[in-house]
N, C-alpha and C positions, 0 to 999 in steps of 0.2 A: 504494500500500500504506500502511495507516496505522500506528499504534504497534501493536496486536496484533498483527497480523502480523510486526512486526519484533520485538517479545520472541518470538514463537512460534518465528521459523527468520529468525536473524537472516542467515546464510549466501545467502537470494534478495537482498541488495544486493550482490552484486556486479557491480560496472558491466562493461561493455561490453570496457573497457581488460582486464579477466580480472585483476585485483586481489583480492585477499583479503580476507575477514571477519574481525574479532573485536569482543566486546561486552563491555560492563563495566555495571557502576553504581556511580556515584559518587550520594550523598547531602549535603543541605547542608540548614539553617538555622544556629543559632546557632553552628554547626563544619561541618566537611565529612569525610567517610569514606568511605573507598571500602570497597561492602559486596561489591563482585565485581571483581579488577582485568579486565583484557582477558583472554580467552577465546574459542575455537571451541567449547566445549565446552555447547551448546544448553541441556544438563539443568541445570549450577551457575547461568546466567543465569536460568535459569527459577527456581529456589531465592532465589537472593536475590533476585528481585522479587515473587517471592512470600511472603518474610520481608518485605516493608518494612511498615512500618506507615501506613495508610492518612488519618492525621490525623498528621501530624512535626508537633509544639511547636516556638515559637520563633519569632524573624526569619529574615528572606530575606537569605543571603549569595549571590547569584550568581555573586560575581567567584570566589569561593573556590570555587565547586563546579566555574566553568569553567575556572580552575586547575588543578586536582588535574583533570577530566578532559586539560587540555593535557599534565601532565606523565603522563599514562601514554601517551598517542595520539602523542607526540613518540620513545619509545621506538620505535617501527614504525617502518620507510623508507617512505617516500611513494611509491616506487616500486613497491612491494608492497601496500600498503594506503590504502585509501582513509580519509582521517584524517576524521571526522564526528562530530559534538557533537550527539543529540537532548535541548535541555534542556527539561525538564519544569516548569513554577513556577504558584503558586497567588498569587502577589504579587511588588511591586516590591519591589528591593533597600533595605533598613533606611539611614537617613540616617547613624547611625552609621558605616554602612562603605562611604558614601561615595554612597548613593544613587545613583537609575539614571545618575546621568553616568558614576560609577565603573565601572559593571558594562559602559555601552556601551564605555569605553576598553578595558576587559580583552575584550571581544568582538573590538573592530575588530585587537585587539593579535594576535590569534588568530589571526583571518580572512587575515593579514600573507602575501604572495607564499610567504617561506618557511616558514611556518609549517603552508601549506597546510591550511587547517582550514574543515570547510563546516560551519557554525550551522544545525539546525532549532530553531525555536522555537513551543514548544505551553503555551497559557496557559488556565489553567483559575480558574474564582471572578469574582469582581465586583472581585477587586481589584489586576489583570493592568493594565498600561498599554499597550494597543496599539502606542501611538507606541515604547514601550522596545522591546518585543517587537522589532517590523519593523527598529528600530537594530541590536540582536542578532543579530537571524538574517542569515544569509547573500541575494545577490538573486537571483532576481527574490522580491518579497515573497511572491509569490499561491504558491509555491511553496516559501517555507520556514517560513512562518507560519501557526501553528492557532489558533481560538479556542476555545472553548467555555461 
């Protein structure tokens, strides 16, 4: 299933284990805002991504959007929910705030036993770093990483 699908009826990921859904959007360049926090609630997911604007001005903060998505996905017990980050980016992290070394620490920090957090990573433009990408996302690669 790719990304429409899962803004469409985010509720078909539920694994296997019979864990529960919920969806957010968190937004990032030069700050980060979460424009929907977690929800089951299909229609307000669909609302704010269909508010977002389709050209965001600014730099790429990644650490900060995977941030703010950790501290809403850390609210859920892992026991109940499946904790997953699909991050979205049109570029590498701004050297500012730390450049992709920064952004793969705040990944791997994520990814952490308990933390239990699985990385998709879907990169879109000419100006995505593959190599950063595949650091980010979760393994096996061919499985959590998109290009386009």
């Amino acid at each position: 299933m790719g990304i429409r699908t899962f803004c469409e009826d985010p509720s078909q990921y539920r694994t296997l284990s019979g864990l529960q859904s919920v969806a957010g959007l968190v937004t990032f360049a030069d700050s980060v805002r979460t424009d929907q926090p977690l929800t089951s609630n299909r229609r307000q997911l669909e609302e704010a991504i269909s508010n977002y604007p389709t050209r965001p001005a600014g730099a790429t903060h990644l650490s900060a959007g995977l941030n703010a998505a950790k501290a809403q996905l850390l609210g859920y017990p892992a026991t109940r929910y499946k904790r997953t980050i699909v991050l979205l980016s049109d570029g590498d992290q701004s050297n500012w705030y730390g450049g992709n070394a920064q952004a793969i620490r705040t990944a791997n920090e994520l990814k952490r036993a308990e933390n239990g957090i699985e990385i998709f990573a879907f990169g879109f433009g000419n100006s995505v770093s593959r190599s950063t990408l595949n650091a980010i996302a979760s393994q096996p690669h061919g499985a959590h990483v998109f290009y386009e």
